[in-house]
C-alpha positions as CSV (number, residue, x, y, z in Angstrom):
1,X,62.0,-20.3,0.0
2,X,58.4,-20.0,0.8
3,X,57.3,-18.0,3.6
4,X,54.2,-18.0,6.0
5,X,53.2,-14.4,6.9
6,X,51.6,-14.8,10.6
7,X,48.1,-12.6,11.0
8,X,49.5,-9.6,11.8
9,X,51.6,-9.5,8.4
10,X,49.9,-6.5,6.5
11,X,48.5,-7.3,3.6
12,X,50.3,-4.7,1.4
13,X,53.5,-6.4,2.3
14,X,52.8,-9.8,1.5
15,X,51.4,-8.5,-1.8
16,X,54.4,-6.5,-2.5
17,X,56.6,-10.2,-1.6
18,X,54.5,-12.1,-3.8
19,X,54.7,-9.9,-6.6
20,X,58.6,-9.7,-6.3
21,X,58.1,-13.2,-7.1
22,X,58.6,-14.8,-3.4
23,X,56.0,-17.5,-2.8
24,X,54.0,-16.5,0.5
25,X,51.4,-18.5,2.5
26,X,49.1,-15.7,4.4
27,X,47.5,-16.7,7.6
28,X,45.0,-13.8,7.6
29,X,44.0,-15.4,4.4
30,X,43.9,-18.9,4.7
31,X,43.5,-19.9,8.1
32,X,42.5,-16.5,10.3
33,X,42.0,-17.2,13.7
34,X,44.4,-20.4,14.5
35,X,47.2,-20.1,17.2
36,X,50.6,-19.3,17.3
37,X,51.1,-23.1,18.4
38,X,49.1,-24.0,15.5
39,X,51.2,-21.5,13.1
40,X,54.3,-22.6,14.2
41,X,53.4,-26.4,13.5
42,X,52.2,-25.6,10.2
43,X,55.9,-24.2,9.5
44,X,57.4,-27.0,10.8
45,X,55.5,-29.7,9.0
46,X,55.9,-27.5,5.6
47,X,59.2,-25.9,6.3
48,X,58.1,-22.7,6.0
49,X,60.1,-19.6,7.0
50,X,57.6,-17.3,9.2
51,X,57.2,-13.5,9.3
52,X,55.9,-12.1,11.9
53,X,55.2,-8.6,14.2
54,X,54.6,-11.7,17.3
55,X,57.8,-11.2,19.6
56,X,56.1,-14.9,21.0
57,X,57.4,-17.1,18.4
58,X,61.2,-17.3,20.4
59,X,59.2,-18.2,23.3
60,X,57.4,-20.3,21.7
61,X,60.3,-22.3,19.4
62,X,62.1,-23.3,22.6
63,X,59.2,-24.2,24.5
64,X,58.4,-27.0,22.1
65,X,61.9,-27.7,20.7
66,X,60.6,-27.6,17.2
67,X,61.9,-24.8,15.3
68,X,60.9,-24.1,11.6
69,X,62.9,-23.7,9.0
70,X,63.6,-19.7,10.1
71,X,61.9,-16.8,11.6
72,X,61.6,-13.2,10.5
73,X,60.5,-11.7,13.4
74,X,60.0,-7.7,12.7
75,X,60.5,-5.5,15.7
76,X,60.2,-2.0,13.6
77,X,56.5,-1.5,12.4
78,X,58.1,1.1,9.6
79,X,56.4,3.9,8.5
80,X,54.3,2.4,5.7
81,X,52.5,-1.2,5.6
82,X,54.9,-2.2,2.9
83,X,57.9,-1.1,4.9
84,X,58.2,-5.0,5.8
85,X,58.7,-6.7,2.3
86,X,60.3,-3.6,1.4
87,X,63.1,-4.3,4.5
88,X,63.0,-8.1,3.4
89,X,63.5,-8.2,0.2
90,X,66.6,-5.8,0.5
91,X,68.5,-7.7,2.4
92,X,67.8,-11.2,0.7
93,X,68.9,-9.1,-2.2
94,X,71.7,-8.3,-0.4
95,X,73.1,-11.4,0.7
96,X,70.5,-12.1,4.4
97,X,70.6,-15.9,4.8
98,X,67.8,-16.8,6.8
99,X,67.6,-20.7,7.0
100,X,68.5,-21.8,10.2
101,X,68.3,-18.3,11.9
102,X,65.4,-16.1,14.2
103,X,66.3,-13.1,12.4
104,X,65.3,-9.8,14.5
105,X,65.0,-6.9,11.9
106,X,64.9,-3.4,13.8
107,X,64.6,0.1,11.8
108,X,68.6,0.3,12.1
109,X,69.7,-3.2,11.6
110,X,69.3,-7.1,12.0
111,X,70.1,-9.6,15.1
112,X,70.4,-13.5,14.1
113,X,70.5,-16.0,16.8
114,X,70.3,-19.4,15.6
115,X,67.8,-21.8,16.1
């Protein structure tokens, strides 16, 4: 499983991913600046599960019919700018299956829908 944190992924939280030994591809890092459209093809061409803040990426998957592997999309900021790979790595722990799902994580709980 190797995810693509979007821009807005804080740093902190893809740092704290990588280091619990998930492989993570950082936008901010590697390709600031390009599109959601251009984000979204990169996770299709390299099946690559994104993480994102951007509520756009439902629009945008059934816009172009080409959905990526899965999509964290996190609705709750938290309280801290780990509080994301904190959340995530919880509930893969815990059994989360992602592939094959826009997963909505909120402070209080998780929405799949699939794609």
């Amino acid at each position: 499983m190797t995810f693509l944190a979007n821009e807005n992924m804080p740093i902190p939280s893809i740092k704290k991913l990588r280091e619990a030994g998930y492989e993570v591809i950082s936008i901010g890092e590697d390709l600031p600046g390009i599109s959601d459209e251009e984000v979204l093809e990169k996770a299709v061409k390299e099946s690559l599960i994104i993480l994102t803040f951007d509520s756009d990426y439902g629009e945008l998957i059934y816009k172009y019919r080409k959905p990526p592997p899965a999509v964290v999309y996190f609705r709750h900021k938290g309280n801290s700018p780990t509080w994301a790979a904190y959340t995530l790595i919880f509930r893969l722990e815990n059994g989360l299956e992602l592939d094959g799902y826009f997963t909505v994580i909120k402070d209080k709980g998780i929405r799949q829908r699939e794609l």
